[in-house]
C-alpha positions in Angstrom: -34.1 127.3 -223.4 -36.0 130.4 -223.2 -38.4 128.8 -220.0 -35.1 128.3 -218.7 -34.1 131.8 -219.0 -37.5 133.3 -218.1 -37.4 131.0 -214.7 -34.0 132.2 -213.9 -34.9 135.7 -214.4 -38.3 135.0 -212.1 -36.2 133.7 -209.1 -33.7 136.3 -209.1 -36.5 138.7 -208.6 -37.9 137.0 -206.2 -34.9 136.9 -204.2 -33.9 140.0 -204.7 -37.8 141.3 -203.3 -37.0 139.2 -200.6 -33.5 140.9 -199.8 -35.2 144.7 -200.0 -38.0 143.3 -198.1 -35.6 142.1 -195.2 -33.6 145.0 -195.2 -36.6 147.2 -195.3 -37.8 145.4 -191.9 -34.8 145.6 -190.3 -34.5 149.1 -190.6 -37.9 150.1 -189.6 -37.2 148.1 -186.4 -34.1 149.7 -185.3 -35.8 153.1 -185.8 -38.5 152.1 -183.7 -36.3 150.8 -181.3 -34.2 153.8 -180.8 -37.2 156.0 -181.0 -38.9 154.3 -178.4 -36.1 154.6 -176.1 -35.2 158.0 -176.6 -38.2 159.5 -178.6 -36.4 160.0 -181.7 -38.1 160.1 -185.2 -35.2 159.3 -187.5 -33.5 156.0 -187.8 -29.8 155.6 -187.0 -27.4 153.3 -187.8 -26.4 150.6 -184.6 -22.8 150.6 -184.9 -21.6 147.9 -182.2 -18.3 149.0 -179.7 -15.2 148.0 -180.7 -13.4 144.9 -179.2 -10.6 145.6 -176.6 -7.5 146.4 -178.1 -4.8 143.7 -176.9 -2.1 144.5 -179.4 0.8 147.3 -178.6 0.4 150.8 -177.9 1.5 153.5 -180.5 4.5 155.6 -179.7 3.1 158.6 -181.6 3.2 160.5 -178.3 6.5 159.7 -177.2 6.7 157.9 -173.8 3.9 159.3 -172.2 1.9 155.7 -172.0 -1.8 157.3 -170.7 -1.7 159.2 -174.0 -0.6 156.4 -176.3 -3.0 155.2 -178.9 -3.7 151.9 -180.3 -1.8 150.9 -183.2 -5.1 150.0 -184.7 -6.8 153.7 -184.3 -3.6 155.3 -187.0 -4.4 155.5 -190.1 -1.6 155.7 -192.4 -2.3 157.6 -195.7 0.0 157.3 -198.6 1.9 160.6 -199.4 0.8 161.6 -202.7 2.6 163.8 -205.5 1.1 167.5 -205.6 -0.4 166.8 -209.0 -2.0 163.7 -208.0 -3.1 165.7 -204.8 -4.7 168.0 -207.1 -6.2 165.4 -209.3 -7.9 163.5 -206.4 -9.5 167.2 -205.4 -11.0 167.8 -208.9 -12.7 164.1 -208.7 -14.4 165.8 -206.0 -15.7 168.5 -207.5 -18.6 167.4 -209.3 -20.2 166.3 -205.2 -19.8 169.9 -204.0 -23.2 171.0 -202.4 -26.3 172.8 -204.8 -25.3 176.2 -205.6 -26.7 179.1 -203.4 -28.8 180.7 -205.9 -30.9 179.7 -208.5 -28.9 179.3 -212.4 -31.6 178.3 -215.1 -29.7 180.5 -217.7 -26.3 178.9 -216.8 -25.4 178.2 -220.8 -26.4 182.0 -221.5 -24.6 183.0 -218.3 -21.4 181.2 -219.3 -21.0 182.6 -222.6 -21.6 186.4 -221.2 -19.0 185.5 -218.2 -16.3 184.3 -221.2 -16.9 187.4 -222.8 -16.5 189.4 -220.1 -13.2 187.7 -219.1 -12.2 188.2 -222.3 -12.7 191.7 -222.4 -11.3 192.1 -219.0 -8.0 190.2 -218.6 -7.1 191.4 -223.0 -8.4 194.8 -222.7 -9.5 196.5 -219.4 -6.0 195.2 -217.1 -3.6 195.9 -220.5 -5.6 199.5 -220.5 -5.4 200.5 -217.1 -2.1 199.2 -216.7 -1.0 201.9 -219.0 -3.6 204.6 -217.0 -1.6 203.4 -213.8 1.3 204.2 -215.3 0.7 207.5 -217.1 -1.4 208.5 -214.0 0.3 209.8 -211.1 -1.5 208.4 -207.9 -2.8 211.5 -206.6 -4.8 212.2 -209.4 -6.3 208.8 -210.0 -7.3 208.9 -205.8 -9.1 212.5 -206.8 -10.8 210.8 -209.4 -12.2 208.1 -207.3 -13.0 210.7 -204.3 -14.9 213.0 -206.8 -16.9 210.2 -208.3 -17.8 209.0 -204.7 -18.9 212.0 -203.7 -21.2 212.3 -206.9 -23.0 209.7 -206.1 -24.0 210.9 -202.6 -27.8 210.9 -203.6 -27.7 207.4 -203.9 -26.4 206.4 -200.5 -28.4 209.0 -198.9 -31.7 207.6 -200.7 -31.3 204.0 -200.1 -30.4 204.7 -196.1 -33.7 206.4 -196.2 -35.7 203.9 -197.4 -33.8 201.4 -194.8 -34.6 203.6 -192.4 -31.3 204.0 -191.5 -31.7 207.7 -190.4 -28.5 208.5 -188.4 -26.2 206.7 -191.3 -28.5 209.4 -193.9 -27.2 212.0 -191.4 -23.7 210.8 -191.5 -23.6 210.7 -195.5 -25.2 213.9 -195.9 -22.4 215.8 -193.2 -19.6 214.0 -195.4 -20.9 215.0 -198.6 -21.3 219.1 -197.1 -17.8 218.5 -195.5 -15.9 217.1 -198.6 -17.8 219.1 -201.0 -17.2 222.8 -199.3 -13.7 221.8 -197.8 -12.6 219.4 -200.2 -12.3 221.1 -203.0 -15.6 219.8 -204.6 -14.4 216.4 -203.3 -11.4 215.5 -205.0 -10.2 215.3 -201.3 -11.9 212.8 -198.7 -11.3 215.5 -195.9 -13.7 213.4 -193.4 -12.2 209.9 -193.9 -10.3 210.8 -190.5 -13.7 212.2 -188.8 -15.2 209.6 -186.1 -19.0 209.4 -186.9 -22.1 209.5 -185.0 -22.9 205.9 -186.1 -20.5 203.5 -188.1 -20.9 204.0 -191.9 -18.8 201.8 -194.2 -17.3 203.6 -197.4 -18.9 202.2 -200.0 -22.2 202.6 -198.8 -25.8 201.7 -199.6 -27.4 201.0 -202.8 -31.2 200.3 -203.9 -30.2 196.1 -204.6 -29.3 196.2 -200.7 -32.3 198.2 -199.6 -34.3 195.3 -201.7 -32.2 192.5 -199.8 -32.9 194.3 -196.5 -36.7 194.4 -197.4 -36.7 190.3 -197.9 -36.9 190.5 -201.4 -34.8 187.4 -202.7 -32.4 187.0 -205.6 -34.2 185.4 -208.2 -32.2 183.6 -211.0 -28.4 184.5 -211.7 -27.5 186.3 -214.1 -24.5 187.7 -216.1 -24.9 191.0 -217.9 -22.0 192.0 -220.6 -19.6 194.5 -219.7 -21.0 195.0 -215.6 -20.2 191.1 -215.0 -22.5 188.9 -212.1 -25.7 190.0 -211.0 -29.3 188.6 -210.3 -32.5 189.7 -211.4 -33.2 191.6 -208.3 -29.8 193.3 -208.6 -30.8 194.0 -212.0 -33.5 196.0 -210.8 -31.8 197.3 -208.0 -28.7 199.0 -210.3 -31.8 200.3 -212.7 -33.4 202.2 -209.3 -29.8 203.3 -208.8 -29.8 204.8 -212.2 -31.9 207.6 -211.6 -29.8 208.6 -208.8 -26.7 208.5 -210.7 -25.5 212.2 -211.2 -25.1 211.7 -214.9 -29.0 211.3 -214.9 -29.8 214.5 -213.6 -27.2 216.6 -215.6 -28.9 214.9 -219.0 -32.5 215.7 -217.5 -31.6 219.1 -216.5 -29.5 220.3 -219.1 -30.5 217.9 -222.1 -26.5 216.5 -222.4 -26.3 213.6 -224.8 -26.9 210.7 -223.0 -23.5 209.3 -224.8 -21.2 212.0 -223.5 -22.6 211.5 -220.0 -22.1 207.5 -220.7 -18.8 208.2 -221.6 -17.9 210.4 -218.7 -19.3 208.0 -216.4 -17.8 204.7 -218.1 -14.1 206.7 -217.1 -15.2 207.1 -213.6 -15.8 203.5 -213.5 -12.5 202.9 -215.5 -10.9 204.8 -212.9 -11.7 202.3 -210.0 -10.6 199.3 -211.6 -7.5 199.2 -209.1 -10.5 198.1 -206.7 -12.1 195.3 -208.7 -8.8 194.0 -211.1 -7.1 192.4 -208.4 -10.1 190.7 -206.6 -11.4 189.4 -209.9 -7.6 187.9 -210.4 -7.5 186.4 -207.9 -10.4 184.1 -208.1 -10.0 183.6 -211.5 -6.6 181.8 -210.8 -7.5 180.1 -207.7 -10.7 178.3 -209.0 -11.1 175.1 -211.2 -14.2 176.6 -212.7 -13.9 180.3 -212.3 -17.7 181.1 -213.5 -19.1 179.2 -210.2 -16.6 180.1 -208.2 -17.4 183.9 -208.9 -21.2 183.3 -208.8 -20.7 182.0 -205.1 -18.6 184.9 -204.6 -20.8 187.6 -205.7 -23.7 185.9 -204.1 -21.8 185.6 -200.5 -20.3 189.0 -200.9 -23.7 190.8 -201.3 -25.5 189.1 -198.1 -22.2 190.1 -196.6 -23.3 194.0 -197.8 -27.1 193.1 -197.1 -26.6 192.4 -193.7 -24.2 195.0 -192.8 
């Protein structure tokens, strides 16, 4: 019984070493076949024409007869409920292409990204909710204007070390102009002003003056409270740091470093109107929000790289 077995077992390997062994060959010779005849390197499949049609003509086109198709060359898909539309797209999901940047900590990514969501859709939106409503609009545009203009030293740095000269010129003429005629900025009095070179609003910081020296991302990674980032963005908010205006007023004046947190933290709070509704948005749309914003941070800063 078991030589039986064991002989079995020996001739279906044999065949079946046979059968890779044939298919093997034929392969090899259709690549070198088509390479010989057209000096190609990679091996394609021979797909052979297809027969003549003989059967009727579609009448997809109406009655124009040079158009008509072959009743063969329609495919006709079953129409599908929305839900199992949406089903069939989520068996798909797991075949989506390797992410665009590198996620080693994705487990210790995750659980900073629930927190985070958390904190923002249960506490940050109800919060500035009220501030919206409390706030007249005015007031929370000064805000945001003032707090741009603050951080003039960084976007005037980081064009520097891009070399981006005229754009250092165009930020530092802003920052006079909105400064001396803007009531210390709380109006954007050159928003209208045509300048020498394009600039875009929000400017340069040092992650993008890494990007634009070649220096790659690194690993992803998730930091509470500031949300997605990478490691050289990591490094590039730290270099931002020390251009921050809260920075100086600590070093010059010795301010406690949680007064000047605080103060800045409401600047940032402030701004949410610009971040609340993006981060919404994906949130909703995706069937795993956490890649879905990791692809979207990751494509939105080349998009600011290569500006």
């Amino acid at each position: 019984m078991n030589g039986s077995i064991v002989g079995r077992t020996l001739h279906m390997a044999v065949c079946m070493s046979l059968a890779v062994l044939l298919v093997w060959a034929l392969a090899t010779d259709s690549a070198r076949a088509e390479g010989t005849g057209s000096g190609a390197v990679t091996a394609r499949p021979v797909v052979a024409p297809p027969p003549p049609h003989k059967g009727p003509l579609s009448s997809i086109y109406g009655q124009d007869a040079d158009k008509a198709l072959p009743a063969t060359g329609i495919t006709v898909v079953e129409k599908k409920p929305v839900d199992m539309q949406i089903a069939d797209e989520l068996d798909d999901y797991d075949s989506e292409p390797v992410a665009s940047i590198a996620d080693p900590l994705e487990p210790w990514n995750r659980f900073w990204f629930g927190f985070n969501d958390i904190f923002f859709m249960y506490i940050a939106k109800p919060a500035y909710t009220a501030w919206e409503t409390i706030t007249p609009h005015e007031i929370r545009e000064g805000l945001s204007n003032f707090w741009h203009n603050l951080l003039f030293p960084m976007r005037f740095v980081n064009n520097l070390l891009q070399f981006r000269f005229l754009e250092a010129g165009v930020e530092f003429a802003r920052f006079i102009g909105n400064t001396a005629g803007g009531f210390g900025g709380f109006i954007d009095v050159t928003r209208d002003k045509k300048p020498v070179v394009p600039v875009h609003p929000e400017g340069e910081d040092f992650g993008q003056t890494l990007g634009r020296w070649g220096i790659p991302h690194g690993c992803y990674l998730v930091w509470p409270f500031i949300g997605p980032s990478s490691v050289r963005e990591t490094f590039g908010w730290a270099g931002d740091y020390f251009l921050y205006p809260g920075f100086a007023v600590g070093y010059a004046w010795n301010a406690p470093w949680y007064a000047i947190s605080g103060i800045e933290v409401g600047f940032f709070f402030n701004d949410l109107d610009s971040v609340l509704p993006t981060y919404t948005a994906l949130r909703d749309a995706a069937v795993d929000p956490y890649i879905m914003m990791r692809e979207a941070y990751v494509r939105y800063r080349a998009i600011q790289v290569a500006r």
